[in-house]
N, C-alpha and C positions, 0 to 999 in steps of 0.2 A: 741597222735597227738601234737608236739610240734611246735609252732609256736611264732615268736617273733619280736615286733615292735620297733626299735632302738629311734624311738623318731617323734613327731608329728607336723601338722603346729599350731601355736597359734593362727595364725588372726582371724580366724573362716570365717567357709563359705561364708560369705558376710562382711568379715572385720571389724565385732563387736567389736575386743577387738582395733584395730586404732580408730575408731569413739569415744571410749570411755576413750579411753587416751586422746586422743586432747580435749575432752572435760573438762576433769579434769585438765589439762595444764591449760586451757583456762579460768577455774575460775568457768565454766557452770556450773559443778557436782563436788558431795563429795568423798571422797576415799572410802564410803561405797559403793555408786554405782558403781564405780570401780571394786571394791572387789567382787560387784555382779555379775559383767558381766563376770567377771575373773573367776570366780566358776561356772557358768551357762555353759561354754565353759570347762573346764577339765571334769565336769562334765558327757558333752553330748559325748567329745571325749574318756572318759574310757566306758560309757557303750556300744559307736558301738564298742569297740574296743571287749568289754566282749559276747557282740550280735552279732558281727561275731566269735567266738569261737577260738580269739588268747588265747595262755595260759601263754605268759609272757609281760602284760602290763607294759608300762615303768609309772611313775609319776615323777615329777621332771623335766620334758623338760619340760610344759608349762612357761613362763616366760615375766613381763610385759614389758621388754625390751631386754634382753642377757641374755644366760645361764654365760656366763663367767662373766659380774658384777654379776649375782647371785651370783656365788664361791667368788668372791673379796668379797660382803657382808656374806655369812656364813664366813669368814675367819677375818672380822672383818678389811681386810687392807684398810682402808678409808683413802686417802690422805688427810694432815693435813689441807689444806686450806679448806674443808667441815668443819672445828668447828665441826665435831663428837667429842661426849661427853661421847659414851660408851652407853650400853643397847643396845636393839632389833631396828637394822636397820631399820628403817621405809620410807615411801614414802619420804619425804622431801629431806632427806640424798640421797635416793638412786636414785634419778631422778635430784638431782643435780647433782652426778658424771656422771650420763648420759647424762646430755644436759646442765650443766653448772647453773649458778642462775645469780640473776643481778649483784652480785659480784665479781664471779669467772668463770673461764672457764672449761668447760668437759675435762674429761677423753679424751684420743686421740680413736680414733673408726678405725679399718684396715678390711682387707679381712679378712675369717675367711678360710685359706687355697685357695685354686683355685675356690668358689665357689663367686655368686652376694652379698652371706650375710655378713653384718659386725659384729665384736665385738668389746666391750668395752675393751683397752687396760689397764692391771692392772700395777699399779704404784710401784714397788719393788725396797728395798735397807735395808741395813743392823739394820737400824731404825726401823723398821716397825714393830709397837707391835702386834702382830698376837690375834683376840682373839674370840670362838665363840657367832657371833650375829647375824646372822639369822637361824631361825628352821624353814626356807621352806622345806626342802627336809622332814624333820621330820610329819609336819605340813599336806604338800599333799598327805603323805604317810599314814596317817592316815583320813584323808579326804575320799578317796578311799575308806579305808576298813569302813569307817561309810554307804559306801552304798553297801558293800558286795564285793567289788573287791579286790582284795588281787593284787597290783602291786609290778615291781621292781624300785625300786626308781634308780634314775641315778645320779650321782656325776660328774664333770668335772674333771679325775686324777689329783693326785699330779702333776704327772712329767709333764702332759701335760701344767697345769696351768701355772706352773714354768717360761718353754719354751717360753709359747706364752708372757708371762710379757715384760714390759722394764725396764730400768733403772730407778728410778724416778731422777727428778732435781738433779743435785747436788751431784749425783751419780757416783764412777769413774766405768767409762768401766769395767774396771780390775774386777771387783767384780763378781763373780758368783751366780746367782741367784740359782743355784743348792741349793749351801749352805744354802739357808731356807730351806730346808724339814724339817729337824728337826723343824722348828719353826710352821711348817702349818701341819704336823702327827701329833699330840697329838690332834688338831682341827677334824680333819678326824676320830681319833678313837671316841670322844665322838660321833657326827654324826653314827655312825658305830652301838655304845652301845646302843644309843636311839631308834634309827631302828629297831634293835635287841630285843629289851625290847617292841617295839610296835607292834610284831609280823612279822617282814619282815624275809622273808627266801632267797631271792633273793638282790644282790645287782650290779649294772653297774656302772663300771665306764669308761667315753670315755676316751681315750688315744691315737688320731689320732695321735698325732706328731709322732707315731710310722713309718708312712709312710714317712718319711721327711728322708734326706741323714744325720743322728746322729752321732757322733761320742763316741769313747768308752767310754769316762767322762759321757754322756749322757745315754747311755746305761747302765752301771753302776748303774746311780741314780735310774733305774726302780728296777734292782735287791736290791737295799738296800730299797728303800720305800716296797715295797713288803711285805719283809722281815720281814719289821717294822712292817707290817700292819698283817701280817700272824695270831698273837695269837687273835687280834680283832675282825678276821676275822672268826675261829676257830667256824663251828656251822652255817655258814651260806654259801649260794654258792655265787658266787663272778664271775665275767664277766667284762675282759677287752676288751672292744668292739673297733675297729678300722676301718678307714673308709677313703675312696679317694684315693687310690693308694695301687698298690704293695709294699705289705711286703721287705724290703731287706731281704736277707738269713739270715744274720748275725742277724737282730733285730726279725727274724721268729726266732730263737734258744731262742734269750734272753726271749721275749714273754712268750712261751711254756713251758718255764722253771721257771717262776715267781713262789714264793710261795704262798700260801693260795690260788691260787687263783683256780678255776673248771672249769672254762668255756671262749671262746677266741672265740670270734667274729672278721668277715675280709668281707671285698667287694672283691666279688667274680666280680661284674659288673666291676668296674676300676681294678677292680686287679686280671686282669685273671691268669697272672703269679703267684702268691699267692697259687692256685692249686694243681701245682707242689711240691712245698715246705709241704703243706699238703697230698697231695700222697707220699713225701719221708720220713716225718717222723712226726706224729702227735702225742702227749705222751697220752698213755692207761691210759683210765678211763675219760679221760675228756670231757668237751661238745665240739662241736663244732657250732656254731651261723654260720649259713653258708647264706651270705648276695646277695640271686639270685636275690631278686625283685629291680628295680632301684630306689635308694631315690632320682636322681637328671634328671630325665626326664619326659617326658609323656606321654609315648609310654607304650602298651599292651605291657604285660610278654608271652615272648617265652614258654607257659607252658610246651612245650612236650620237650623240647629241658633243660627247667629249672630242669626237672625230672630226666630228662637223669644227668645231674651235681650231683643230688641229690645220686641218685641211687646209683654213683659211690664212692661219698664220703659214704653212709652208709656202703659199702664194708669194708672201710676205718677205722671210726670209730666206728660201729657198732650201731643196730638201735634206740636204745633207749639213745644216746649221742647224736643225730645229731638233729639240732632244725631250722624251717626254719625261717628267718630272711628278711630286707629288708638290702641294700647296705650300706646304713646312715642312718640317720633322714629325714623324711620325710618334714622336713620344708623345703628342697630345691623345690618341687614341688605344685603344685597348689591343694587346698582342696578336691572340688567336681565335677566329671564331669557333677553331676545330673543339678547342679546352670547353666549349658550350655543350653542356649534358643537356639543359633542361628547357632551353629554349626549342619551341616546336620550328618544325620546319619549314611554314609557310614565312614564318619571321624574319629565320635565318638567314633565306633566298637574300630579304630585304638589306643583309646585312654586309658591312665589307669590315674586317678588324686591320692594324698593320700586314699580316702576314699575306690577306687579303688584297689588298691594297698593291703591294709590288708583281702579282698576278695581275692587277689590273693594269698597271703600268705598263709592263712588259707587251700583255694584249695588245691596248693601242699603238704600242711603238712599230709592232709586227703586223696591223692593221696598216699603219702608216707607211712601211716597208712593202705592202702590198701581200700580206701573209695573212689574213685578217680571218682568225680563227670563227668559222660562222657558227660554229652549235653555240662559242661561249658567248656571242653575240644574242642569239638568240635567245639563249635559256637568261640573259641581264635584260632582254625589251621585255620577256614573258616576266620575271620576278616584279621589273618596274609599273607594268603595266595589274598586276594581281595587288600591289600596294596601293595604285591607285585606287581602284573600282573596290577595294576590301571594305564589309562594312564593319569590321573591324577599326578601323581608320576614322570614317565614318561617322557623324552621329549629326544628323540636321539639327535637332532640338538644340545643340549646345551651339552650332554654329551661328544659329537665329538669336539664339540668348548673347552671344557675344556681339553681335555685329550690331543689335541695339543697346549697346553700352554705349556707341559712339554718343546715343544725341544727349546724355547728360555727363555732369561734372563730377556728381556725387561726391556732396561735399554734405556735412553734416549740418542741421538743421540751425545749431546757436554756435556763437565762436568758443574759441575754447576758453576764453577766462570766465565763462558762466557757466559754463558744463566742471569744470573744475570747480567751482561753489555748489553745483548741485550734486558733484560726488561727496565732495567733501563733506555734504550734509548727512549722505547718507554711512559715508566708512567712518566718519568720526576719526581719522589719523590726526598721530601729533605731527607735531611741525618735525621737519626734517625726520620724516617718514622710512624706512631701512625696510626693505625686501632683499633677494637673492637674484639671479639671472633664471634658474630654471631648472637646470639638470646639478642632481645632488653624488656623489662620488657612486661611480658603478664597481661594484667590489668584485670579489674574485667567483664567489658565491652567487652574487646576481646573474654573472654573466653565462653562468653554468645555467641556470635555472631557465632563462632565455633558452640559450641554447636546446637544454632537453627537450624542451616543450616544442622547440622547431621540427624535433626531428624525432617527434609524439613517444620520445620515452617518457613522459610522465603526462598525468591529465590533465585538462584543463579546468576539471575542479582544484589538483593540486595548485596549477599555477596560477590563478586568480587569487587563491590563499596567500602563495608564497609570496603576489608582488601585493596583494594588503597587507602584509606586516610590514613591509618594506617602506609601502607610504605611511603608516601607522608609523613607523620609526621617524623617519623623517618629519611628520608632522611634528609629533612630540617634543624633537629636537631643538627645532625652529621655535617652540611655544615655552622652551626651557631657554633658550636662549634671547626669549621677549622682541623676536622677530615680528613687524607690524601688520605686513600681506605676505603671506604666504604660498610656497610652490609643494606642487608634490612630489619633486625629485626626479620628474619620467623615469624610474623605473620599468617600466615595460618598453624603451626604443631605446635600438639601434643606434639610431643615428637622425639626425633633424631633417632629413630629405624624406631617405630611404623610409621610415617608418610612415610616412603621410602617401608617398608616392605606391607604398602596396597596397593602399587603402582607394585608391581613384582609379579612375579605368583610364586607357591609353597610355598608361607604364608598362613596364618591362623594365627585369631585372633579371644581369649575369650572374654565375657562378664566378668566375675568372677576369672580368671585365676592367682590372684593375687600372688605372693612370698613376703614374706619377707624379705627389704634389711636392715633394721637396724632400732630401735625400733618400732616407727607406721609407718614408709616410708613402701609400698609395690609398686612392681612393675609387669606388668601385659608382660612378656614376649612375643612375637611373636612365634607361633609353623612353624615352615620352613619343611616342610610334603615333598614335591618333590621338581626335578628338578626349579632352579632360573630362570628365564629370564625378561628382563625388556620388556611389550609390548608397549610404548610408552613413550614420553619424561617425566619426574617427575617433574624438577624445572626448564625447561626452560623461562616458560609461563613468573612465578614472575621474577625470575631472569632479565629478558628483560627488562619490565615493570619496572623497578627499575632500571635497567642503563638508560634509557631513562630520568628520571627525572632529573640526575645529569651529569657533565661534567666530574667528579669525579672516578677512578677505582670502580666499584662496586662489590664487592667479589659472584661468585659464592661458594652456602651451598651444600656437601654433607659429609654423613656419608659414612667413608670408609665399607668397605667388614669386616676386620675382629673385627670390634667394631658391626656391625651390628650381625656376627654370635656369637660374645662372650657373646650377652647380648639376644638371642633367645633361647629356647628348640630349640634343632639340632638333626634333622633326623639321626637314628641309626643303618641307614643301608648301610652306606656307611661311609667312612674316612673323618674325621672333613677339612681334608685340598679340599678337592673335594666341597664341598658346599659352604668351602670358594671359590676357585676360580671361581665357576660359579658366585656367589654375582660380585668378581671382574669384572667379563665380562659383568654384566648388567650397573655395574658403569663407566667402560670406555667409554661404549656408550653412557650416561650423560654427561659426560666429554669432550667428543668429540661433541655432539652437542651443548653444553656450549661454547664451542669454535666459534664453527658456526654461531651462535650468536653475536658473537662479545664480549663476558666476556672472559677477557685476565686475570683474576684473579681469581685462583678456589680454593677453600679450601676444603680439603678430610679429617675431622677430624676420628683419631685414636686414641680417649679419651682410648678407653679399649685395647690396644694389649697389655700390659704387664699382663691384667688380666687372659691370656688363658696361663700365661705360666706352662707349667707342675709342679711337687712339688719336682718332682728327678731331679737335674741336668744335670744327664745322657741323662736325652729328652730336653732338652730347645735346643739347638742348631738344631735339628727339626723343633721344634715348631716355632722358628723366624726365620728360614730356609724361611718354605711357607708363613708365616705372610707378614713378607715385599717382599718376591715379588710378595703377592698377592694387595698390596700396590701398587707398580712397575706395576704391571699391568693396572692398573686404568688409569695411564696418561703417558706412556711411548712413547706415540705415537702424542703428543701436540708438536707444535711449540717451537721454545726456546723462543720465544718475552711470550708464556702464560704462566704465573705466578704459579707455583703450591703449596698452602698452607697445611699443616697438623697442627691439634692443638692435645693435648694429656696432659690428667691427669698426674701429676706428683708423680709417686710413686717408688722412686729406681730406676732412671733413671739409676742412675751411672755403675750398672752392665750392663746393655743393650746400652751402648751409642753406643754400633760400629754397633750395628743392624739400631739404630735410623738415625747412617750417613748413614747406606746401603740402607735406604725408598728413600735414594736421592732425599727430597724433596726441593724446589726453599728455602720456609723460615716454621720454624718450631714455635709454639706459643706455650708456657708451662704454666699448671698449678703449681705454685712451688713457688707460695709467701711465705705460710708456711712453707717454708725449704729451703728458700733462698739460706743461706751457704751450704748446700749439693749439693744442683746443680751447684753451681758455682767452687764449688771445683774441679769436675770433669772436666771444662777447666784450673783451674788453674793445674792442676796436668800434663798437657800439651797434653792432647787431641786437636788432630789438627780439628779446624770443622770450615769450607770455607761457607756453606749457611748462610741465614737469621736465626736470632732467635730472638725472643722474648719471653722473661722469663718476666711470667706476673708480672708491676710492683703494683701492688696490689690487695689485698683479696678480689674477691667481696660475699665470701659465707659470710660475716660477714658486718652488715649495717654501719660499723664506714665509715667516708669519712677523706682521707688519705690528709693531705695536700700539696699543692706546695715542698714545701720545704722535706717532707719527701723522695716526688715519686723521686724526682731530686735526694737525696741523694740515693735512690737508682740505680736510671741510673746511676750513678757517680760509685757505686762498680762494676755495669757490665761490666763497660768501662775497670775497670783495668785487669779484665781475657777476652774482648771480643773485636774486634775490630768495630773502629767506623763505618765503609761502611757494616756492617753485623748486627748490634743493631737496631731491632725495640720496640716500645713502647705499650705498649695493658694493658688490666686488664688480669687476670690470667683464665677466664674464661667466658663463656656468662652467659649475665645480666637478662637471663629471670624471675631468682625468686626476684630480687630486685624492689625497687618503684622507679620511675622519681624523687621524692625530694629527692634520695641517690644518684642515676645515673646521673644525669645533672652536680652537684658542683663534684662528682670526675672525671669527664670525662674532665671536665673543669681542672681542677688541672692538669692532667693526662698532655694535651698537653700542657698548660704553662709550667710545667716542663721543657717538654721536648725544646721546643721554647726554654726555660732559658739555656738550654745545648747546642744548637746550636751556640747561640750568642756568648757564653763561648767559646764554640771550635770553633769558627772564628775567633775572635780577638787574641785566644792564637795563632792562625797559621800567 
């Protein structure tokens, strides 16, 4: 009965090992206690793993930050501004390249593929004295077998490591990071020896970039690392595990044909096409890891339908090669559905968490085996089958409203340089116009005040009080600081998903639900179970109530459709673009009674659309296909005089900009301080773009305050790729994690700047 867990969440079921980091940041606790909670937790996760009767325990995925600074730490590449001196990487070192000291700044942190998690970006160039100094993987691997568990330890590949690197400073382009293997194999084989010598018979190594569009230089470098690795390897079985997407044909050959290597894991879930390519040709003898459980959702496994997948590969490779698997690592989904108090029980059925998930495994492997537990079979078709038919789920009216979005475009009525002259007619802004992003510093006080009110110790006479002073303040503030459009802080949310997603039908929200987005940050997803619909208005109420106060444009807040579905578990029984556009049809009708209201300025922020873009090329023009005009739908049907904003995280804009003119939004706001020159390049390079933009002129994820004179200096470079009637002024993003003594003096900067560029470009004219 073979069964196999490609890797686990760390947080722990109520987010022990977060608590317990911050605490040690913070000065509270030792690295012993640390150490403690970090062992309490691999601990408790290899013996359910050993107590459910998986047979191939992975070690080496727990990690107090990234598995990828792990590899940079066994690999010894410590950028030189860390003062590493050599010897056994320790916390100091290795939690400064993750989150910077009061000296220097971190390591850069990115997506880690199409998923919410990030990793720590490794700093590579031909300098880089490779050497090994961490024996984690050594270490856990032996940890394990001191309490009888015999695991496979996992390594992050060479070639993937390589891949995912950047240049470090100072670095010419031109340099191929290929060309370290050799310097980071010799590191790989001692790790290998040691393992080897401390009884490991199993060894993983991830190699996702496998799924990425490669080319043959790249390809190449697996067949020679391999290669390298082959007599190290000699005596132990060996598993290149891959994950989030279809295999190409071409790197399904390369794969398959690796030497030393026994065993090749694939997501069978993202990568149904992957199938084919092992029904045409899979090489004799070897395993196959065959990935049916979902590492990155939270929905019950199809078990009879799992089986059937299974059955057909045993034909295949035969029965005692085939090992059942889950799709990735299971950090992308939520721990335990047990820690769910409040979710009802018809729900629950529906639902699978981690801890869930290796129950499920194990099942099919013992199905497989011919031990095929029938009640739990049954009570998974009965659960599958009541999710179906639920009219819960359910709602025809919205299915009908979405499926006729297909036969229009929904594009607004005039283009935008005429709707921008008939706003302009009516807001009266000066030139080089200064608003905010949205959310204003939530204090310590605010968040109390929330809270009570969740959990009805105070009224909600009080609390409507308590958050109008609060927009009362914050208006004030903005109108003493001679801000042009104003926001009104949201005070009353959470969080940009969460607070919209309680307000529609076919959400669902955990107690416990938490993911991992990058080192202690967890985030607690929205599950989107049925049919969308909005059953009443969401922000009109505040919105009103804060135009009221002020004579001032005051910006209506919403989150668009497709940031709302990119950052939820999404319902997997229908096509991602279908749930987005029902989202969209709940938000145009916000949108439109935003209007009604009298808010001639709406902001539909689209922080995450580049995050959902597929990992093959071949599908992105798809994917931003329905993205923006599920975008386009939202407010396609507004006035030309109503203003329509979108804000958006800056990440690679430059490949997507013709998508980004295609959202045809009135004025667009950018996160992109820190990569100023990248984005600006993409107008100078002669991208023709007629809307509003505001590329934020500074950092607010960082508490420095930017002075007069810097901000100016920078409006002054945007002038020279953008034109003046199109340039507005903002921070790069909302100030909700920042305090009022950073937010006031650079707010203040912010519009004298811009005041200073005014006068300038008057008198020159």
């Amino acid at each position: 009965m073979a069964s196999h867990i490609v890797g686990y969440p760390r947080m722990g079921p109520k987010r022990e090992l977060k608590f317990a980091l911050e605490s040690f940041w913070d000065g509270k606790s030792s690295a012993e206690d640390l150490k403690k909670v970090a062992t309490d937790l691999r601990t408790s996760i290899w013996k359910q793993m050993a107590d459910a009767g998986i047979k191939y325990i992975p070690s080496n995925t727990f990690s107090n930050y990234d598995q990828v600074l792990d590899t940079t730490a066994m690999l010894g590449a410590v950028p030189p501004r860390y003062n590493w001196t050599g010897g056994e990487i320790g916390f100091d070192v290795y939690f400064s390249m993750a989150r910077g000291n009061a000296s220097v700044p971190a390591m850069e942190m990115t997506k880690w593929f199409d998923t919410n998690y990030h990793f720590i970006v490794p700093e590579l160039g031909p300098d880089v004295k490779f050497s090994y100094a961490s024996h984690k993987a050594v270490n856990e691997y032996k940890e394990a077998k001191a309490l009888g568990i015999d695991t496979v330890p996992v390594l992050v590949g060479p070639v993937s490591y390589l891949l995912l690197s950047k240049h470090a400073k100072g670095v010419e382009r031109s340099f191929s990071l290929l060309s370290l293997l050799d310097k980071i194999l010799p590191i790989y084989k001692e790790v290998i020896a040691e393992l080897k010598e401390a009884g490991a018979s199993w060894i993983q190594f991830d190699e996702p970039i496998f799924v990425k569009d490669l080319d043959t230089h790249s390809l190449e470098a697996f067949t020679a690392a391999y290669s390298d690795l082959e007599s190290s390897l000699s005596g132990l079985n060996a598993l290149v595990e891959t994950y989030f997407a279809d295999i190409p044909a071409e790197a399904f050959k390369v794969l398959t044909s690796l030497k030393g290597v026994t065993a090749f894991g694939f997501d069978l879930i993202r990568g149904s096409q992957t199938l084919d390519l092992i029904k045409k040709g899979f090489p004799e003898g070897k395993y196959l890891f065959a990935g049916v459980v979902d590492g990155r959702n939270i929905w019950a496994n199809d078990l009879s339908a799992s089986l059937s997948i299974l059955e057909s590969l045993e034909g295949i490779v035969g029965k005692d090669k085939l090992v059942v698997s889950t799709s990735c690592s299971l950090l992308h989904t939520a721990v335990d559905l047990v820690n769910e108090t409040k979710l009802d029980e018809e729900l629950k059925s529906w639902l699978a968490f981690a801890a869930q998930k290796i129950v499920e495994v194990n099942a099919l492997a013992k199905a497989l085996a011919g031990q095929k537990d029938e009640a739990f079979f049954s009570a998974n078709g009965a659960a599958l089958a009541s999710r179906k038919s639920s009219p819960r789920v359910n709602n025809e009216s919205v299915q009908k409203a979405a499926a006729d979005l297909k036969s229009s475009d929904h594009r607004r009525a005039t283009n935008v340089s005429s709707r921008l002259d008939a706003q302009q007619k009516k807001l009266n802004l000066p030139v080089l116009p200064t608003t905010t992003i949205g959310s204003f510093p939530q204090t310590v006080e605010l968040r109390r005040v929330r809270r009570e009110y969740k959990a009805n110790k105070i009224s909600e006479e009080n609390y409507i009080t308590a958050i109008k002073e609060e927009i009362n303040k914050v208006v004030k503030l903005q109108e003493e600081l001679d801000i042009d459009v104003l926001v009104h802080g949201e005070p009353e949310r959470n969080d940009m998903v969460e607070y919209f997603g309680e307000q529609l039908s076919g959400f669902a929200f955990t107690v416990n639900g938490w993911v991992q987005s990058y080192g202690s940050r967890c985030v607690k997803p929205p599950i989107i179970y049925g049919d969308v619909s909005r059953p009443k208005p969401m922000t009109v109420y505040w919105s009103t109530v804060a135009q009221s106060m002020t004579s001032r444009p005051m910006k209506g807040m919403l989150t668009g459709p497709v940031t709302i579905l990119n950052w939820s578990f999404v319902r997997n029984d229908q096509p991602r673009f279908e749930t987005c556009y029902q989202i969209a049809l709940a938000i145009k009708d916000e949108v439109e009674d935003l209007e009604k209201a009298g808010i001639t300025v709406i902001q539909i922020d689209e922080a995450a659309l580049r995050e959902g873009l597929p990992l093959r090329k071949a599908e992105e023009a798809f994917y931003l296909d329905w993205a923006v005009h599920s975008f386009r739908i939202t407010n396609s049907g507004v006035l030309d005089t109503t203003q329509i904003h979108t804000h958006m995280c800056y990440s690679n804009f430059n490949d997507i900009i013709h998508s980004i003119i295609d959202m045809d939004a009135d004025v667009i706001t950018i996160e992109n301080s820190r990569s100023d020159e990248k984005l600006l390049s993409v107008f100078r390079e002669g991208v023709k773009y007629g809307a509003g933009i505001g590329p934020g002129v500074y950092d607010i994820h960082s508490p420095r305050i930017p002075s007069t004179d810097e901000i100016a200096d920078r409006i002054n470079k945007m002038l020279q790729v953008l034109e003046t009637n199109i340039l507005w002024v903002n921070p790069d993003c909302g100030l909700k994690t920042r305090k009022y003594p950073e937010v006031k003096p650079a707010l203040e900067n912010m519009v004298s700047a811009a005041k200073l560029i005014r006068t300038q470009l008057a008198s020159s004219k």
